[in-house]
LOGULO-105746 format. One record per residue (C-alpha): residue number from 1; residue in one letter; x, y, z. Coordinates in steps of 0.2 Angstrom, whole numbers, plus 2048, in hexadecimal, padded with zeros to 3 digits. Layout:
N
SITE num residuo  px  py  pz
SITE NUM       A   X   Y   Z
...
end
This chain:
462
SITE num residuo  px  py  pz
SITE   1       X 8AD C96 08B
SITE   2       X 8BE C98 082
SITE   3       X 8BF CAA 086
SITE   4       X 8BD CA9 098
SITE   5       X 8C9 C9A 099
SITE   6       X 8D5 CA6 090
SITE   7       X 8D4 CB3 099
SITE   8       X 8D5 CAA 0AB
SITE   9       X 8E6 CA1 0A4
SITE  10       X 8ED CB3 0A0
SITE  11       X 8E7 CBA 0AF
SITE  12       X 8EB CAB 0B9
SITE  13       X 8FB CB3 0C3
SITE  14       X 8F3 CC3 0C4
SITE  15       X 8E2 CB8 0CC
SITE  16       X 8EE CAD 0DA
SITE  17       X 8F7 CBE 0DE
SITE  18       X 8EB CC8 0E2
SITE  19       X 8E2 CBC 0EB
SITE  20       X 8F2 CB9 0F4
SITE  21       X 8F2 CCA 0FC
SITE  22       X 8E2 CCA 101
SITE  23       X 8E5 CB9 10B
SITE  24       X 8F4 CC1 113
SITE  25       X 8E7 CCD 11D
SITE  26       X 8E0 CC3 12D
SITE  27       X 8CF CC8 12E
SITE  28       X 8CA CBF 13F
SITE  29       X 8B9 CC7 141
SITE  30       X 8B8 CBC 151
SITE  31       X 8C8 CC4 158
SITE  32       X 8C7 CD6 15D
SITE  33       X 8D9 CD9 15D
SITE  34       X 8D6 CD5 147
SITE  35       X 8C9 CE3 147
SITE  36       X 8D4 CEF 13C
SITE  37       X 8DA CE0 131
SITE  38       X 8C8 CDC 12F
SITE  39       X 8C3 CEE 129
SITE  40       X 8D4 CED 11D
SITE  41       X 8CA CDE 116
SITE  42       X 8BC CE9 112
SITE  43       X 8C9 CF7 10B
SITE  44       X 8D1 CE9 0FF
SITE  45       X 8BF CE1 0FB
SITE  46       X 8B7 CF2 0F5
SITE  47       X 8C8 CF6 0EC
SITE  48       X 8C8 CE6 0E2
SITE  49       X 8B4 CE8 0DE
SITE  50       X 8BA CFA 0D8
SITE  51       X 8C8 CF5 0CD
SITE  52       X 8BC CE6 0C6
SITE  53       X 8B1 CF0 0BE
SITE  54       X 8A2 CF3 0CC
SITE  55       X 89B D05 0C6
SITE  56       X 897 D06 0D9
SITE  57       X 89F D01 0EA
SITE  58       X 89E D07 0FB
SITE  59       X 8A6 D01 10D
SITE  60       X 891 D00 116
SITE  61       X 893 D04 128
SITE  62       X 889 CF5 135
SITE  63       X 889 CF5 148
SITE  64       X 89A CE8 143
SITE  65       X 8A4 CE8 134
SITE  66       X 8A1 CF0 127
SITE  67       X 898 CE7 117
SITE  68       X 8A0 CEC 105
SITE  69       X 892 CEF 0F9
SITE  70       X 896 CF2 0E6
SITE  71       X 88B CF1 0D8
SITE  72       X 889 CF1 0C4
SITE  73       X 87C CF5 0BC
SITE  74       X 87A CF3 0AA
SITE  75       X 868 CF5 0A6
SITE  76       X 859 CF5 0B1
SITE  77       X 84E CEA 0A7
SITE  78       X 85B CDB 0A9
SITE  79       X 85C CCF 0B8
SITE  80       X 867 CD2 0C6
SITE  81       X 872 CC8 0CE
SITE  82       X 877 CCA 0E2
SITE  83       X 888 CC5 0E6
SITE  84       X 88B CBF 0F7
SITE  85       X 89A CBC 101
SITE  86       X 8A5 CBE 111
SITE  87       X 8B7 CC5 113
SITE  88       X 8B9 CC1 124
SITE  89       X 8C1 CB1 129
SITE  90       X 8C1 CA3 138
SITE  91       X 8D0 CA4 146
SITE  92       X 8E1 C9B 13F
SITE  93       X 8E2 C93 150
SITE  94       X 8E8 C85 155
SITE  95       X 8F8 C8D 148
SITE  96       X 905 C81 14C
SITE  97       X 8FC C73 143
SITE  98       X 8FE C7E 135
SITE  99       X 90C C78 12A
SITE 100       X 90F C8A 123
SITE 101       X 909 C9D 12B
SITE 102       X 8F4 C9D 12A
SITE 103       X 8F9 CAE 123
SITE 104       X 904 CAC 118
SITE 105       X 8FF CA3 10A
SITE 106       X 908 C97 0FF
SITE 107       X 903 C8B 0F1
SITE 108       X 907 C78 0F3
SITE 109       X 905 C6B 0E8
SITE 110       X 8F8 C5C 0F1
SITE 111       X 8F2 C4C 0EB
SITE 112       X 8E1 C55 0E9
SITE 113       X 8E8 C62 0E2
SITE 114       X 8F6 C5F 0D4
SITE 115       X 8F8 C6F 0CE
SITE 116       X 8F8 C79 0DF
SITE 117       X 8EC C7F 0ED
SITE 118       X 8ED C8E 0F6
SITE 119       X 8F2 C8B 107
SITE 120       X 8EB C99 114
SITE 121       X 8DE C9F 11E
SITE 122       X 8CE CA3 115
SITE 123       X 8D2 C9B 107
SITE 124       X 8C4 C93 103
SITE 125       X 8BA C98 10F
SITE 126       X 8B7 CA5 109
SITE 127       X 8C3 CB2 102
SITE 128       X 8CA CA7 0F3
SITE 129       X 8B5 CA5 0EE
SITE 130       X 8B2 CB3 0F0
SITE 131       X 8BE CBA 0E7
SITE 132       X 8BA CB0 0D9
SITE 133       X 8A9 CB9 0D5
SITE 134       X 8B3 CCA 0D5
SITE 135       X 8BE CC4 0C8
SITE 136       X 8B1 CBE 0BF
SITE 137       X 8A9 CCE 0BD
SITE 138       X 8B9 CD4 0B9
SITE 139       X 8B9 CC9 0AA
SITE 140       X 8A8 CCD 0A4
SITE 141       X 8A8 CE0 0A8
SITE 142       X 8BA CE1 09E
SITE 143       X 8B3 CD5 08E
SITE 144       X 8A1 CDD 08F
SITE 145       X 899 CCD 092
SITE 146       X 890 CD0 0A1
SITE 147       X 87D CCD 09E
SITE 148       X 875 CD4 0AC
SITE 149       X 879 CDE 0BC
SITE 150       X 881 CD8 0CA
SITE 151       X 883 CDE 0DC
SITE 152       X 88F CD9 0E9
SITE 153       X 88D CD8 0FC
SITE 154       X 89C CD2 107
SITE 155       X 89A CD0 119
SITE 156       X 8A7 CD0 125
SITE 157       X 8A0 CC7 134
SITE 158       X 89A CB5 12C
SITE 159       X 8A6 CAC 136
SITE 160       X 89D CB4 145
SITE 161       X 88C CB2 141
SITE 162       X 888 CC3 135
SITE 163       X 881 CCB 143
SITE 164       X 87F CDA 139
SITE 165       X 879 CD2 129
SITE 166       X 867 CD4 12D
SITE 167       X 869 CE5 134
SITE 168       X 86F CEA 124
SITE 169       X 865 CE0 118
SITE 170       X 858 CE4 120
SITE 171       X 85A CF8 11D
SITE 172       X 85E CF7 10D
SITE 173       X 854 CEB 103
SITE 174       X 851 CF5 0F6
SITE 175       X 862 CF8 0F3
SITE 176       X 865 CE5 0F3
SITE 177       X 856 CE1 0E9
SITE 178       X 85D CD2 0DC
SITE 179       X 855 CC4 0D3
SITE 180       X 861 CB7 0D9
SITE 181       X 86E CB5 0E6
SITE 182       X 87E CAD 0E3
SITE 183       X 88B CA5 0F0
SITE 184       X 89A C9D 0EE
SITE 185       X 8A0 C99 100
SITE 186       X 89B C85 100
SITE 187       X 8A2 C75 0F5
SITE 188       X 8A1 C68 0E8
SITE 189       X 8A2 C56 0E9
SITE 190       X 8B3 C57 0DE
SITE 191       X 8BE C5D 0D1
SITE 192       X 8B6 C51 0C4
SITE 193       X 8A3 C52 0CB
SITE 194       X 89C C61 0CF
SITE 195       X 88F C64 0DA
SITE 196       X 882 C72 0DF
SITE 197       X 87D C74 0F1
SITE 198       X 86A C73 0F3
SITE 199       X 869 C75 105
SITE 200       X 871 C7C 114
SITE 201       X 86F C76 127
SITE 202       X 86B C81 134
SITE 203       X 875 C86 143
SITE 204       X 873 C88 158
SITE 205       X 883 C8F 15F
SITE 206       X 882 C90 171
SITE 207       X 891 C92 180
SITE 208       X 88F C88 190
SITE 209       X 894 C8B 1A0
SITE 210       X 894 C81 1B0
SITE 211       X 89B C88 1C0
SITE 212       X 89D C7E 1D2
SITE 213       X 8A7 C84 1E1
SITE 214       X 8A9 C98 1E1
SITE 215       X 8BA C95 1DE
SITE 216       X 8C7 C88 1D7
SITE 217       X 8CC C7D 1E3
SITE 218       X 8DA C6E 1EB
SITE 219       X 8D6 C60 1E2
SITE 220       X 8DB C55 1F0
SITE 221       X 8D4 C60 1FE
SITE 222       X 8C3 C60 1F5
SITE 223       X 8C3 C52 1E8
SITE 224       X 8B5 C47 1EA
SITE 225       X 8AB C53 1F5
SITE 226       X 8A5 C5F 1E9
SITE 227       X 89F C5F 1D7
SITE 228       X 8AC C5F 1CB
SITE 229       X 8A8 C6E 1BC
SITE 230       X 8B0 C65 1B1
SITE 231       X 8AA C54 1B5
SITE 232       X 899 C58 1B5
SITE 233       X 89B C63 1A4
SITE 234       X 8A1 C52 19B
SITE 235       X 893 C45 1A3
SITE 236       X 887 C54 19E
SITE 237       X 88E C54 18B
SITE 238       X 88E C42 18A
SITE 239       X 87C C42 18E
SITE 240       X 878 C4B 180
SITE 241       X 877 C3D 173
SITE 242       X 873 C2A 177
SITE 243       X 87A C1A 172
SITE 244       X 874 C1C 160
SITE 245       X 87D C2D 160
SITE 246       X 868 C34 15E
SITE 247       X 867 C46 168
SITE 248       X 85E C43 179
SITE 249       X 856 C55 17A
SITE 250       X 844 C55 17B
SITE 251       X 83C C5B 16C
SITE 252       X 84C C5C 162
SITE 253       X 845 C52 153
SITE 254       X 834 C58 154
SITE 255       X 834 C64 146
SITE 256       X 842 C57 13B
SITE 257       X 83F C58 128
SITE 258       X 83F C44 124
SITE 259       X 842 C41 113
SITE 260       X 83C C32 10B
SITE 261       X 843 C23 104
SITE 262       X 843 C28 0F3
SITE 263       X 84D C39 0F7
SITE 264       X 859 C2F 101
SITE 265       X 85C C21 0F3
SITE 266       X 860 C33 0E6
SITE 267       X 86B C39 0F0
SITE 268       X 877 C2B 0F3
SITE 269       X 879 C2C 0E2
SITE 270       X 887 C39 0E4
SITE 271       X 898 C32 0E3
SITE 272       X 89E C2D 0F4
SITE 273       X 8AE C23 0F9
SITE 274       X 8AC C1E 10B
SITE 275       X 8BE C16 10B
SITE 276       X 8C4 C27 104
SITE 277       X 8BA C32 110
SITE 278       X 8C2 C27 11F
SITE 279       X 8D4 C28 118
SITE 280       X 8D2 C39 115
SITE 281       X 8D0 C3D 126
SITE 282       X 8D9 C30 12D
SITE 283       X 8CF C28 137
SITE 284       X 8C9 C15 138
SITE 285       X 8B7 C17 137
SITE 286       X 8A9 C25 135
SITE 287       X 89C C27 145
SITE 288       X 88C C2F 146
SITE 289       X 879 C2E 148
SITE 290       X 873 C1A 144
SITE 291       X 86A C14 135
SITE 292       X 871 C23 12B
SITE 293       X 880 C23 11D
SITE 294       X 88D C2E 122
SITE 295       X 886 C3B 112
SITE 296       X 875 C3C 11C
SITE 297       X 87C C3F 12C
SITE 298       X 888 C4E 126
SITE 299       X 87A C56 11C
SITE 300       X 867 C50 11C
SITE 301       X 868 C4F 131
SITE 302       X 86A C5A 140
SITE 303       X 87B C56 14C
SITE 304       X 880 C5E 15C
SITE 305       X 893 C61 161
SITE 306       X 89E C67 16C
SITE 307       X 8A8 C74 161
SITE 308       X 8B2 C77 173
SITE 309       X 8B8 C75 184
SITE 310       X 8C1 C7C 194
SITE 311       X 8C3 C7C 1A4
SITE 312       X 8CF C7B 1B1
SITE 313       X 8E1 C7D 1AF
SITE 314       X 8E9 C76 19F
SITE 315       X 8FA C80 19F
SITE 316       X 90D C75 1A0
SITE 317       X 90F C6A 1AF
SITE 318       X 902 C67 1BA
SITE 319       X 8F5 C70 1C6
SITE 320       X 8EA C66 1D3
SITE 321       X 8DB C72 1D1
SITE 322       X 8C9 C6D 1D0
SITE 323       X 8C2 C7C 1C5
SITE 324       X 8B5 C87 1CB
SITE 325       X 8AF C89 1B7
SITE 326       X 8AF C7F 1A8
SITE 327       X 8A7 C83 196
SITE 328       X 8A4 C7B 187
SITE 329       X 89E C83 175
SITE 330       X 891 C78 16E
SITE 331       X 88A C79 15A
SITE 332       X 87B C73 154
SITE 333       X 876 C6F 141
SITE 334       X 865 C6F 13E
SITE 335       X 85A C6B 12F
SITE 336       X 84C C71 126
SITE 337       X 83B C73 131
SITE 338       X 846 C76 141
SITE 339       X 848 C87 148
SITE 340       X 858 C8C 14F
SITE 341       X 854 C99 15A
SITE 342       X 845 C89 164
SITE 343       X 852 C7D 163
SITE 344       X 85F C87 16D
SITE 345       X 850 C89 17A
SITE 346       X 84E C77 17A
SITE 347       X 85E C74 17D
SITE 348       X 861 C80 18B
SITE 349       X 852 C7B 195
SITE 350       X 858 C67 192
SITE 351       X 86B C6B 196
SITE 352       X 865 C76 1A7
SITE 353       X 859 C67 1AA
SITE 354       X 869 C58 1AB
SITE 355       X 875 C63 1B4
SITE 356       X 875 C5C 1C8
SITE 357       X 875 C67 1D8
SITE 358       X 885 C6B 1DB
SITE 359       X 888 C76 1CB
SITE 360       X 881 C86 1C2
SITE 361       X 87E C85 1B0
SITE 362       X 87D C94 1A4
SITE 363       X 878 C93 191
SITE 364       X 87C CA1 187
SITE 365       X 878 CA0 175
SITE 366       X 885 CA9 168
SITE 367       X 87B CA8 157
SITE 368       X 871 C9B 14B
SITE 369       X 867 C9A 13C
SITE 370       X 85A C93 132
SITE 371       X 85F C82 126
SITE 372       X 859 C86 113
SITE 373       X 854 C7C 105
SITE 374       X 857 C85 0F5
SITE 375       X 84B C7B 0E4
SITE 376       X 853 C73 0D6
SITE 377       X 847 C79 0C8
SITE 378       X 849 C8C 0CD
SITE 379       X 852 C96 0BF
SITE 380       X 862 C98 0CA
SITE 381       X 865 C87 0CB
SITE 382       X 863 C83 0BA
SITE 383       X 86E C91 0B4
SITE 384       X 87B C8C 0C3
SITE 385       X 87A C79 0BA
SITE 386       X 87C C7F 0AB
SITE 387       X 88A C8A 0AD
SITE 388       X 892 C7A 0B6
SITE 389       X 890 C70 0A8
SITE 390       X 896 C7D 098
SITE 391       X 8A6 C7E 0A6
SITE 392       X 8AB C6B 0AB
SITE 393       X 8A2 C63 0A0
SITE 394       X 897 C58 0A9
SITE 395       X 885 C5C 0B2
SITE 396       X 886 C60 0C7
SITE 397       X 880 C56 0D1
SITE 398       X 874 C5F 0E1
SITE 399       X 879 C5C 0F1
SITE 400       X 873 C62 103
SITE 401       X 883 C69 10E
SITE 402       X 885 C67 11F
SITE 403       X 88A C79 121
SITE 404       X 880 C87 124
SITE 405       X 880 C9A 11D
SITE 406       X 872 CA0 12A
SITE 407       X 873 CAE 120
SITE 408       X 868 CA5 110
SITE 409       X 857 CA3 119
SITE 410       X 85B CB4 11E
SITE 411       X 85A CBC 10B
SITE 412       X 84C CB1 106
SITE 413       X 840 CB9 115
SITE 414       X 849 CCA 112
SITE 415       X 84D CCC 100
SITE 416       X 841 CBE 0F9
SITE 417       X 84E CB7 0F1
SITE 418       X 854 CA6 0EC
SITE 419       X 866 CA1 0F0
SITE 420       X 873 C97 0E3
SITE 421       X 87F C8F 0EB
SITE 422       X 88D C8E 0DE
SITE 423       X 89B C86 0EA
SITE 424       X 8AE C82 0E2
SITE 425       X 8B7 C7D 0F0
SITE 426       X 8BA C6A 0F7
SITE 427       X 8B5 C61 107
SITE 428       X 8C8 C5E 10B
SITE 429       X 8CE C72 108
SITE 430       X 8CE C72 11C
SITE 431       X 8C0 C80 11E
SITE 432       X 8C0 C86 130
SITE 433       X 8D1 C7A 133
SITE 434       X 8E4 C7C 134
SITE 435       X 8EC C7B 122
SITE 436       X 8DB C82 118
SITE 437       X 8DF C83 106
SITE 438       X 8D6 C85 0F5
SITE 439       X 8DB C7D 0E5
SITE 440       X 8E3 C88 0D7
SITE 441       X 8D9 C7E 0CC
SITE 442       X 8C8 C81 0D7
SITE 443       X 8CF C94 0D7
SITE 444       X 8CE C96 0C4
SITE 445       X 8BF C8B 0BF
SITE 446       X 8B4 C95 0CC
SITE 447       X 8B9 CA6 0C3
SITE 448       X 8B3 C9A 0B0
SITE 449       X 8A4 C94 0B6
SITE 450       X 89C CA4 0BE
SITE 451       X 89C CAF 0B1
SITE 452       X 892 CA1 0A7
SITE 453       X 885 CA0 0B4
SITE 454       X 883 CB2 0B1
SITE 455       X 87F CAF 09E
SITE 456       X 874 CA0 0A3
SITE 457       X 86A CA9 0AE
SITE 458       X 867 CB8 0A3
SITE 459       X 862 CAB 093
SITE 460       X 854 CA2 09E
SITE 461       X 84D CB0 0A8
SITE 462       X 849 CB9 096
end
């Protein structure tokens, strides 16, 4: 454990630079006009795996971006580890609540984060962990301490889905055949307490689109005579949920995983400051689903939400206009038993079903997964516990996220793998948000505590 904390205080310029320069790339895979910083991504992603000591690497061509592929391999007989990550980042948008360029990163000093965080895009999420696994390769491959092999595969089309991940796992599952997979691109409860994420929601992501009049029209000339897009759009949202904020689509709960009292009680064992949460975020109180903590509802239960919404004429000044069109994006986070691609039919057959005469309403679904449930007494975790408690010094606690990695359910059909989610970042890095940053500290405990995992897993899969 000294060795590796030595060597990641040595390196620890070296490690912020170079992560530096890869942040200063905007690889928007959601924004065509970033499709050549996307691919640089790739260039600077297979360079770096290159120059940590992968015997290996490759730029793998998909119908989308391509996937970097790298691999060392030490000895047959010995496990292997698949690493799993994404290069590609979320839009920076809105930028001007940014309080420094999203692509230009800098490192701040925060309450949170004392001894700095990097603030950019992809940060956290999930170039800066990410990045962490490569340098810990680094480390093992250049002090001969790695104990197994180890392959790398980074996408660079999460943040739209991986449309192309099952096209190419699926093509090359021998080449991807592992006995674990290992993903840093979730959290940990805190600094002090780290965590383990156990489980993963689901995900429908579906567009909405509600046209009236066959084109925009006076709004004093027509006001009150025909169907407003927009109007109706917003009584037809609010419909969605009722006065206990419980999802009114027929059959949405059907398949819901309930856990039992029991489970519920050891789960609210995790630390949990609901003042902090709320002043964190600034707000006066949390809202959500009845009869469920604020924990349960951002991680055991399935929400609906208008990500967003548009319509109509929102430029300077003002224009009487009743829109022809209005849209809305709408996620849903599902839980185990519920199947993503059933519940985005249920809730296009219910949302055609409330809209009124006067309107068209189109559904068009963008992408989803399945929710995962990863066990505590596999191998994996044991090793990633361990290897958390030889680096901070205290035993993780599992949790369930409210995120979702459709990807995960994906390997285990595909690859029969199981999935470690070893997450270093923090709820409040601002994932997905203006302002994302990653703590210096996180940065560099990530690149300790993975190589041990390594060690871990090898010692008890013998």
């Amino acid at each position: 454990m000294d060795n590796i904390k030595n060597y990641v205080q040595e390196n620890k310029q070296r490690f912020l630079n170079e992560l530096i320069e890869l942040l200063k790339i905007p690889s928007v895979s959601a924004d065509s006009a970033y499709s050549q910083d996307v691919i640089n991504t790739a260039e600077a992603v297979k360079t770096s795996l290159e120059n940590a000591g992968c015997d290996f690497v490759e730029l793998c061509e998909t119908p989308g971006y391509p996937i970097v592929y790298g691999e060392k391999n030490i000895d047959p007989a010995l496990p292997t580890v698949l690493v799993y990550g994404h290069y590609d980042v979320q839009p920076a948008d809105p930028v001007e609540l940014w309080t420094s360029p999203p692509f230009e990163p800098v490192i701040k000093n925060t309450e949170l984060h004392p001894e700095g965080a990097i603030f950019a895009r992809g940060a956290c999420d999930d170039k800066g962990q990410m990045y962490m696994h490569v340098k810990a390769l680094e480390y093992m491959v250049k002090n001969n301490t790695l104990p197994c092999n180890v392959k790398f595969m980074i996408e660079g089309e999460e943040e739209v889905g991986s449309p192309s991940l099952s096209w190419f796992v699926e093509r090359n599952q021998e080449k991807l055949k592992n006995d674990v997979i290992l993903i840093s691109d979730t959290g940990m409860i805190s600094n002090d307490q780290p965590s383990i994420t156990t489980g993963l929601r689901g995900l429908s992501y579906v567009e909405v689109e509600v046209t009236g009049p066959n084109r925009d029209l006076h709004s004093g000339l027509y006001g009150g005579a025909v169907a407003n897009p927009i109007n109706i759009l917003a009584k037809m949202i609010a419909q969605l949920h009722d006065e206990n904020n419980h999802i009114t689509i027929p059959g949405f709960y059907d398949k819901v995983e309930e856990l039992s009292r029991e489970e519920r009680d050891e789960m609210a064992k995790a630390p949990f400051s609901l003042d902090a949460y709320k002043k964190a975020l600034d707000i006066e109180d949390v809202y959500g689903e009845a009869t469920y903590t604020t924990n349960e509802r951002n991680s055991i239960r399935p929400t609906l939400d208008v990500n967003g919404i548009w319509g109509g004429y929102t430029g300077e000044g003002a224009k009487t206009v009743i829109a022809s069109k209005a849209y809305a994006k709408i996620s849903m986070r599902l839980v185990p038993d519920q199947d993503w691609k059933e519940i985005t039919e249920l809730f296009t057959k219910h949302f055609e079903s409330i809209a009124p005469k006067g309107v068209k309403v189109k559904v068009t679904p963008h992408h989803g997964g399945q929710a995962y449930v990863t066990p505590i007494d596999s191998i994996g975790y044991r090793a990633a516990a361990a290897a958390y408690q030889e680096s901070f010094g205290i035993k993780p606690i599992p949790v369930r996220s409210g995120g979702s990695i459709p990807i995960v359910a994906l390997f285990e059909k595909e690859l029969k793998s199981k999935t470690i989610m070893m997450g270093f970042g923090l709820d409040s890095d601002a994932i997905h948000s203006p302002n994302e940053h990653f703590g210096v500290f996180n940065y560099l405990k990530g690149i300790e505590t993975i190589p041990l995992f390594y060690k871990h897993f090898t010692e008890m899969s013998k």
